[in-house]
C-alpha positions, 0 to 999 in steps of 0.5 A: 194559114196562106189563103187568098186576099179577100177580094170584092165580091163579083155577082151576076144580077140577071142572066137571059138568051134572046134574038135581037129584033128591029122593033126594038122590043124589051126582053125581061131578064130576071134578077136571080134571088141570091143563095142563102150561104154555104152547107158543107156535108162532110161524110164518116169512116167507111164512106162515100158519103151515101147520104149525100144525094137525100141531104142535098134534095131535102135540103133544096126542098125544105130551103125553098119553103122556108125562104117563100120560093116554092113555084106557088109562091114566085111570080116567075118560078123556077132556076132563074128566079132562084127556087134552088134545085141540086146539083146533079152528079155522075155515077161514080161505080161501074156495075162490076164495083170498079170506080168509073176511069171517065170520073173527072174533076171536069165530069163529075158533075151532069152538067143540068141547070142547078142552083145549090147551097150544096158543096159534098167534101170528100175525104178518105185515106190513100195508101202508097206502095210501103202502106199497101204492104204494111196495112193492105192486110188489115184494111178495105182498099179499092183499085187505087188504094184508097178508101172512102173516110178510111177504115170503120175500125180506126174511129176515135171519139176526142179530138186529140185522138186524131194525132194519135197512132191508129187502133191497136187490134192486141187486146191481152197476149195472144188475144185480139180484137177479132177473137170476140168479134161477133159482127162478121164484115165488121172485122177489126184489125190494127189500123195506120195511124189517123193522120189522114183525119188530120189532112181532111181536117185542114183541107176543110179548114183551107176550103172555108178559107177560100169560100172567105176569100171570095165573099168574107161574110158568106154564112157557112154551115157544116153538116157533119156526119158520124166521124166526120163531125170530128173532122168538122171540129178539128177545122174549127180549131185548125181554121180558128187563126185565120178566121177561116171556121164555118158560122153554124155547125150541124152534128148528127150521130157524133161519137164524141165521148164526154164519159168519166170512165170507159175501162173498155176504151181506156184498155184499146187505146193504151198504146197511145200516150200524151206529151207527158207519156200518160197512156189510156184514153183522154180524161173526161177534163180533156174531152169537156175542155175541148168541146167547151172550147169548140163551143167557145169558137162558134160563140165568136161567130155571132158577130158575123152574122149580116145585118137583117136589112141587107138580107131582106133587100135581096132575099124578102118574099113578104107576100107570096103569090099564093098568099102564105107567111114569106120570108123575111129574116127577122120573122125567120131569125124569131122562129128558127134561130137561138137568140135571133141568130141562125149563126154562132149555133151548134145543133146536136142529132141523136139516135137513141137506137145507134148501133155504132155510137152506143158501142161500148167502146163509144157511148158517144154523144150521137147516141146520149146527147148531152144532158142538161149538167153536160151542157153547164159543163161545156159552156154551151149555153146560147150556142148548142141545142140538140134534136132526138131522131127515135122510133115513135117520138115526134121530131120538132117538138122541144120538151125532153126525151128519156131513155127508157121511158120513151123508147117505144118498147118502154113497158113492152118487154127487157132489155133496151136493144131490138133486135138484141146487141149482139153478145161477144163471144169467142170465135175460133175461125177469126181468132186464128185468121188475126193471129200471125204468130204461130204461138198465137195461133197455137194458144188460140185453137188451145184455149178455146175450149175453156174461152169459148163457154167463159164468154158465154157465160159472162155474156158480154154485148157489143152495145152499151145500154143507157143510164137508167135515168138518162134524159135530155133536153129536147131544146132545139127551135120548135118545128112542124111536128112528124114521126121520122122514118128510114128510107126505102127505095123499094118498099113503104115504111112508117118506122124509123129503126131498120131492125135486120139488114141481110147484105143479100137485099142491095142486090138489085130488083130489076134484074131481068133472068135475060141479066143474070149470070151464070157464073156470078156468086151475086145472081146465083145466090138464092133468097134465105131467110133469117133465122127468126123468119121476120125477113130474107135477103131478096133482093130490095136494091137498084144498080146503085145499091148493088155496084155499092155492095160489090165495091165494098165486097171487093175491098174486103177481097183484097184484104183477105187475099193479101191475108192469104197470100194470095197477092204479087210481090208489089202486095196488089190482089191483081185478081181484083183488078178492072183488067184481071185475067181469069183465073179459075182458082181464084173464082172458085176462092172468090165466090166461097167468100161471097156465098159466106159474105151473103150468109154471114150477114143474113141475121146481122143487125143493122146499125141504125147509124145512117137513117136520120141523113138518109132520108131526105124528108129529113133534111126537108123538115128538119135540116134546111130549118137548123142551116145559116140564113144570109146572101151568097155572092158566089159566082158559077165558076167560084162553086165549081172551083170550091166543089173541086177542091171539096173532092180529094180525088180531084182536087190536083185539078185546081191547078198549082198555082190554086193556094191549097193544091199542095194538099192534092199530093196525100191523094195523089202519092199517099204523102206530103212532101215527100213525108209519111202523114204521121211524119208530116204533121209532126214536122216543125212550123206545120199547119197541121200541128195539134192546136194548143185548144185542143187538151191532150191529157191521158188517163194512164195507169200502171195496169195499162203496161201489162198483156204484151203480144204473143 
């Protein structure tokens, strides 16, 4: 990997504004106690990393009393001092759903004092003129033809997944994904190859390498959200030649799959074959080789970590002001780290109430965690332990956690799901909106009378339930016990599950009638409520939440406009352009499909699949204790530089002559050099090659081969 030569760490001791006078006075300046290292977030599909303002507060909150610097415990509190505070960011939406133009890698940021651990890397997948005309009609893309983490439906659960092509919607001759899917904004169609995972995967991997640049031994730790955690471990295997791998990782809600058998998931993905032409989804060898691999990488990062005597000189605060513990890293390392180390670790979070990784398809281990023969298996003794987030059970507590017997309805009723998974069933409307054959549309509205009452019959869920006697350790570092909650801006909450979530509610509260327009399908839309009357789709929301909701409903827009027709012969909606003229026909379309987006989502449930991150008291009482602890020599113009670069959007303004600013042509042209990225990483001598670590080895079999598209 080409990275810069390490070079000798450079720090500002002290930093002050004063006015000179003749009395030859003294000015106390004070001696800024050092970062503790590094904390990458590192967002998921179908995101902009909407957790990423509550982890950064949390995280500053919590770091501050478990490193003795809360103002109570500082003879001069504050920044200056070293209490950390987050970095402030711009909006980046308009209040129409548009991306703000005056958004810069110089204004992106609010420019208020900060003093962060916190770098927010930013990834996604960007489509040129060819893919808009080939994917446009199947994917979310904004005004620029890009969309945050890529498509929901793209996901994958093994890392040799990610220099695989992209999910295949065709499920048997005319049927598709669509026709049985149950969950109206979640649509699944065919999807562009996941190349792009493997770009971010070595933009993460060269960033750490130019955070090692600058101080080799900063502690560096990854916290991973939903796919991202397969981005997360694909840089360790991609940054592993260099030294270029983070010191600790943090995985929470990760679909990694570590199942024996999955027939669902083996039939998906049967149009994907490994170096020996095997087809079907990767073996449970292949999968558990891998991750035991993974493990094997961040054991090797034990070694790295600063000895106790360097920490405590700059770092201690024995004797707080206010007479509490302190902090010296000896008693920090005894209380929160695995054999004395707060790195070479790997911390798993589980939600036993995910809603998208305990998808049939999935059953990944955000959902499971790993049980205590899977972590014999993986070799992950001395470097994984694992926390469950559920409704009722107290976070910080080791012991173990059964599925069924402390889920909080254990005894209160069947069925593990509340509200219920949704049951497949075949759907006419959206059967014949996939299809683009006329033969398939044909056989679609035909067969629907026998398999619209079939499916009701077999009465097939989207949601997995857990093995019966599934139970895991709870073996993490013990903490101060609390029962977590989801987080609301609008409304007090003591539980954790969110059962519904009416799209309706993002729609912001303070809006004044003086606000509302006439002729919006959003401010005209009235309160209904769900069909079991337990809630409505009020508005709940702020500015941000709606601009959000209107972003999102824009990408689905153009999707289905390209499926309409309705676009230029470039394949651009231009009705959802910033600059669109009016155009009645079009309104009229476009508010009908948003009355139906208000209404379809009403009664859908939510997927429980954000609420450990979004909550900062979270990353207060939890995240900040599972971090690397050590002294960070990154100057002020080293962060902003490493923010820079985190943000794919941005990254071109590191300038050419920055080491990795080659990557920033992905995002500017949807290509690298000159190459489509399925093209780019199989080119020979590439950086972004699948590691050999990595086991690619597929299931295969001979039943893979029938059901071909009609």
């Amino acid at each position: 990997m080409n990275q810069p030569s390490p070079v000798q760490p450079q720090r500002v001791l002290a930093r002050g504004e004063c006015t000179t006078s003749p009395d030859c006075s003294d000015y106390p300046c004070l001696q800024r106690l050092p970062l503790p290292g590094v904390v990458i977030l590192v967002h998921g599909v179908n995101s902009d990393g909407e957790w990423y303002d509550a982890a950064e507060q949390g995280l500053c909150v919590g770091l501050n009393k478990r490193l003795a610097r809360r103002p109570a415990q500082l003879a001069y509190p504050g920044i200056d001092a070293g209490e950390l505070t987050p970095v402030g960011y711009t909006d980046e939406l308009d209040p129409e759903g548009f991306v703000d133009p005056n958004r810069t890698d110089k204004t992106f940021t609010k420019g208020v004092p900060h003093n962060s651990p916190v770098i927010r890397f930013r990834w996604g997948y960007k489509a040129d003129m060819k893919a808009v005309k080939e994917w446009g009609a199947n994917v979310w893309l904004n005004e620029h033809d890009y969309w945050g983490g890529g498509p929901f439906a793209n996901g994958c659960s093994t890392l040799a997944d990610l220099w695989s092509e992209g999910l295949d919607d065709h499920l048997f001759l005319w049927i598709t994904a669509q026709h049985v899917n149950p969950v109206p904004g979640r649509d699944v169609y065919s999807c562009p190859p996941r190349a792009y995972y493997v770009h971010a995967a070595l933009r993460l991997a060269r960033l750490i390498a130019s955070i090692r640049s600058k101080q080799p031994d900063c502690p560096i730790t990854l916290v991973c959200h939903s796919q991202g955690n397969m981005i997360g471990l694909g840089a360790a295997f991609l940054g592993e030649a260099s030294g270029a791998v983070a010191d600790t990782y943090v995985l929470a809600n990760p679909p990694y799959n570590l199942e024996p058998e999955n027939g669902f998931d083996s039939w998906s993905q049967r149009g994907a074959s490994d170096g020996d032409g095997r087809r079907g989804r990767q073996t449970w060898r292949a999968r558990r080789d891998t991750l035991k691999a993974f493990f094997d990488i961040l054991r090797s990062r034990a070694a790295a970590q600063q000895p106790c005597e360097n920490i405590d000189r700059l770092m201690a605060n024995p004797a707080p002001q206010d007479n509490s513990a302190g902090f010296t890293v000896e008693r920090d390392r005894a209380c929160y780290g695995i054999d004395q180390r707060t790195v070479g670790r790997v911390t798993l979070y589980c939600n036993p109430h995910d809603q998208v990784i305990s998808a049939d398809t999935i059953r990944g281990i955000g959902w499971l965690g790993l049980s205590d023969e899977q972590i014999e298996d993986a070799n992950a003794a001395g470097v994984f332990s694992q926390r469950v987030f559920a409704q009722g059970y107290p976070v910080g507590s080791p012991g173990r956690y059964h599925f069924w017997k402390n889920h909080w309805r254990a005894g209160e009723a069947t069925g593990y799901w509340y509200p219920p998974s949704p049951r497949i069933r075949y759907r006419l409307v959206s059967g014949l909106e996939s299809n683009s054959s006329m033969l398939g549309k044909a056989l679609t509205l035909l067969t629907s009378v026998v398999l619209w009452p079939l499916t009701e019959l077999i009465g097939l869920r989207v949601n997995a339930e857990p093995p019966e006697d599934w139970e895991i350790p709870v073996n993490a570092p013990a903490l101060e016990p609390f029962l977590p909650t989801r987080f609301s801006r609008v409304e007090k909450t003591d539980g954790f599950d969110e059962g519904l979530d009416p799209a309706g509610a993002a729609r912001n509260a303070r809006k004044s009638g003086a606000e509302l327009d006439p002729r919006d399908p959003y401010d005209t839309h009235g309160i209904q409520r769900s069909a079991d009357g337990r809630t409505d789709d009020a508005p709940r929301g702020d500015a941000r939440s709606e601009a959000q909701m209107r972003y999102e409903d824009r990408a689905r827009l153009r999707m289905k406009a390209r499926r309409a027709g309705m676009v230029d012969n470039r394949g651009l909606a231009v009705d959802e352009l910033p600059d669109a003229q009016e155009d009645e026909t079009y309104r009229a379309w476009r508010s009908r499909q948003i009355g139906e987006f208000l209404k379809d989502a009403l009664d859908q449930n939510a997927t429980d699949h954000s609420t450990i991150m979004t909550n900062p008291v979270h990353a207060e009482r939890v995240l900040a204790y599972d971090v690397a602890i050590g002294t960070c020599t990154l100057t002020e113009s080293d962060w902003y530089e490493l923010r820079v670069e985190a943000d794919w959007r941005y990254a071109k303004g590191l300038g050419r002559k920055h080491p990795h600013c080659a990557l920033s042509e992905y995002f500017q042209d949807g290509r690298m050099r000159g190459l489509q990225l399925h093209d780019w990483i199989k080119e020979s001598g590439s950086e972004a090659q699948k590691p050999t670590k990595i086991v690619d080895e597929r299931a295969g079999g001979a039943l893979l081969n029938v059901g071909s598209r009609v």
